[in-house]
C-alpha positions as CSV (number, residue, x, y, z in Angstrom):
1,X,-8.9,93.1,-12.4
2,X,-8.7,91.0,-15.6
3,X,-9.8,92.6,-18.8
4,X,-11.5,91.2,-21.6
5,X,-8.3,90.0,-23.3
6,X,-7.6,88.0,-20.1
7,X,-10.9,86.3,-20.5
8,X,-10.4,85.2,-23.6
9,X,-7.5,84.1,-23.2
10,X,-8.1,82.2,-20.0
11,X,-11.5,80.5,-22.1
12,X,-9.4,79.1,-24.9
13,X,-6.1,78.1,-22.9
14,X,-9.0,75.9,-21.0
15,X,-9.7,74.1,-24.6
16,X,-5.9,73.8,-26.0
17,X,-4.8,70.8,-24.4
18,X,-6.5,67.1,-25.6
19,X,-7.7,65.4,-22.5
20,X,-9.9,68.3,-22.2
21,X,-10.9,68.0,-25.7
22,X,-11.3,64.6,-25.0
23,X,-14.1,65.7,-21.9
24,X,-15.9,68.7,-24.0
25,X,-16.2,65.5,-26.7
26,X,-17.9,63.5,-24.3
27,X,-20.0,66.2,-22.6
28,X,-21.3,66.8,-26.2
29,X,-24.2,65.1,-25.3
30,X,-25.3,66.4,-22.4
31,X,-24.5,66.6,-18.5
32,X,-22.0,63.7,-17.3
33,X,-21.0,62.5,-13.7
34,X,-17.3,62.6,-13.3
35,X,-17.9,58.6,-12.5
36,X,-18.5,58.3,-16.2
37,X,-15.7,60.9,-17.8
38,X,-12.7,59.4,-16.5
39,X,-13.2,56.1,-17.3
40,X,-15.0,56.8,-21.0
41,X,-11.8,59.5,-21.9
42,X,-9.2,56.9,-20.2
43,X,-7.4,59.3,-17.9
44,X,-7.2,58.9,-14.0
45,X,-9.7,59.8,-11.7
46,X,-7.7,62.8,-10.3
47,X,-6.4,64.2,-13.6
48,X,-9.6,64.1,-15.1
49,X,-10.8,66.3,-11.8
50,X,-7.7,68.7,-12.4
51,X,-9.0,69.3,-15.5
52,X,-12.9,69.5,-14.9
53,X,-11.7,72.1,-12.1
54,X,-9.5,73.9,-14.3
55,X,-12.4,74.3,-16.8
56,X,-15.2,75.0,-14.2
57,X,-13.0,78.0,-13.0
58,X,-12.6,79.5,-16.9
59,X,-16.3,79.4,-17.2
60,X,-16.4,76.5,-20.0
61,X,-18.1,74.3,-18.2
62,X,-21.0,73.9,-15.2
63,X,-20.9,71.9,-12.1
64,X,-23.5,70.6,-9.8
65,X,-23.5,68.2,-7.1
66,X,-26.2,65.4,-6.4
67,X,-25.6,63.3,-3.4
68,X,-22.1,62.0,-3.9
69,X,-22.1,62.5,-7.0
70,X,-20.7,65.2,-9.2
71,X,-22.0,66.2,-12.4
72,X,-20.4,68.4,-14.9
73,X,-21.7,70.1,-18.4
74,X,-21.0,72.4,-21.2
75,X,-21.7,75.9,-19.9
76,X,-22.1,77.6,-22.6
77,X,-23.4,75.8,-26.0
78,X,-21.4,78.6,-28.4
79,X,-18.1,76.1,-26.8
80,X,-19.0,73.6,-29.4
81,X,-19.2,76.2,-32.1
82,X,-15.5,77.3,-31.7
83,X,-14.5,74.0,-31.7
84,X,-16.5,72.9,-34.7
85,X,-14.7,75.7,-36.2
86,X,-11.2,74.6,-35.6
87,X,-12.4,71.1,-36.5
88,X,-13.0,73.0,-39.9
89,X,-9.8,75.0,-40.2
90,X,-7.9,71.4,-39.4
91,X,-9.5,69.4,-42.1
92,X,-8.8,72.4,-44.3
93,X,-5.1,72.8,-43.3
94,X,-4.9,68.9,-43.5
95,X,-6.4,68.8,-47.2
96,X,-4.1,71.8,-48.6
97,X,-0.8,70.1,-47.2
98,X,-2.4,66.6,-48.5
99,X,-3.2,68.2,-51.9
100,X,0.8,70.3,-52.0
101,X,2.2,66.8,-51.7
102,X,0.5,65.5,-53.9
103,X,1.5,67.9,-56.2
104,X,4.9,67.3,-55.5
């Protein structure tokens, strides 16, 4: 059985790759059909469901079916949080290499 740890770690390996920051991005706004990620990110149609799957399964996102149609959305909003955070600790890291080389 997988412990917390495992949880954790299965939750933020389903963030660390870009197309699926690209799809978390775009489901920002609210719940999206997959006929609308996949074209709006700029992947193919089965990648994009690789990775919708992928972070279904890790709990990040929600999934509900309508018709033909599949529609996916942020499970939990806290996933925003953590990634408005590294957004932060980016700029940060950005800005103090920007300002050492300017120092240089």
């Amino acid at each position: 059985m997988k412990d917390l740890i495992e949880f954790r770690a299965d939750v933020l390996k389903a963030l660390a790759q870009p197309t699926r920051l690209k799809i978390i991005f775009f489901l920002r706004d609210g719940e999206r059909c997959v006929c609308e990620i996949f074209p709006a990110i700029g992947e193919e149609q089965s990648n994009t469901s690789r990775h919708l799957n992928m972070m279904q399964s890790a709990g990040v996102l929600s999934r509900r079916k309508d018709g033909l149609k599949i529609y996916y959305a942020i499970k939990h909003p806290e996933i925003l949080e953590v990634i408005d955070l590294v957004t932060v600790i980016v700029k940060q890291d950005i800005y103090g290499r920007h300002t050492l080389l300017k120092a240089a």
